[in-house]
C-alpha positions, 0 to 999 in steps of 0.5 A: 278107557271110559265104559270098560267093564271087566266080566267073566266070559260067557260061553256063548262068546267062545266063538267070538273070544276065539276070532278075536284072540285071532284078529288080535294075534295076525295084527303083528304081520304074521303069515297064514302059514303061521296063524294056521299052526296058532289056530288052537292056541288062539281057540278058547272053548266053552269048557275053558269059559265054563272053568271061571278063568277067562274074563273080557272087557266090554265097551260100554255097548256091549262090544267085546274089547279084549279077553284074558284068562289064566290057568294053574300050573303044576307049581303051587301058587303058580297060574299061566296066563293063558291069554291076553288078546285086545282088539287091534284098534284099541291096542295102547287105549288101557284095554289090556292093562285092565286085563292084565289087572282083572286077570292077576286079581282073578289068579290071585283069588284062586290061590295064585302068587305069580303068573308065569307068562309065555309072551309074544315077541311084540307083546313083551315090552308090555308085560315089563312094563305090567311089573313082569320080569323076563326069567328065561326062554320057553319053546312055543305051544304053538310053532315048532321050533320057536323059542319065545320070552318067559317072564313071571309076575309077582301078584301084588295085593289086589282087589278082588276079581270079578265073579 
């Protein structure tokens, strides 16, 4: 996508970050009952921007696209990817590819080698499609009861993230 630009999230963009995770996540039809047990999930706090791991893409007049982040796990060389929302308009423009590669490079440079990836049901296919391999199930963060794709990516060389 022409004018994207990749950065490191700022943590006065938490409250926007946050209702865009929502708008992108509600864009599949999911219910209020639904959206309501995701609300932490779909929450990105300063304190998590202020980590150094949340990235957005922004337009080229300044408007938020997407938003990615990716945390440790306890497993060396393992980082979660955490988030991966894109507004729902531009979903299939690039965006998210683009975050997909910012935030695997950005994994990498903190020492990861994989990125374990909890994934949505509707945004499955687009990780396969990113490298990722299903390796199983997980249960939900979010929903009780709710069993959702785990898959895993194997981080190529890649350039560096950004700072």
């Amino acid at each position: 996508m022409a004018g994207l630009t990749i950065r490191l999230a700022r943590a006065e963009e938490a409250d926007d970050l946050s209702a865009l995770c929502k708008r992108s996540k509600a864009h599949w039809g999911y219910d209020a009952d639904f959206m309501r047990l995701s609300e932490t999930a779909l929450t990105i706090a300063p304190d998590f921007i202020a980590s150094g791991r949340v990235l957005v893409a922004e337009g080229a007049d300044g408007k938020l696209l997407g938003v990615a982040s990716v945390a440790p796990m306890e497993e060396s060389g393992m980082f979660d990817l955490v988030h991966l929302f894109v507004e729902p308009g531009l979903i299939g423009s690039g965006v998210g590819r683009a975050l997909f590669a910012a935030a695997a490079a950005l994994a990498k440079r903190h020492g990861a080698a994989r990125l374990s990836i909890l994934a949505d049901p509707f945004a499955a296919a687009f990780y396969r499609r990113m490298g990722a391999r299903d390796i199983g199930e997980a249960p939900s963060d979010a929903i009780p009861g709710r069993m959702l794709p785990l898959l895993e990516y194997v981080i190529p060389d890649a350039p560096p993230a950004p700072r």
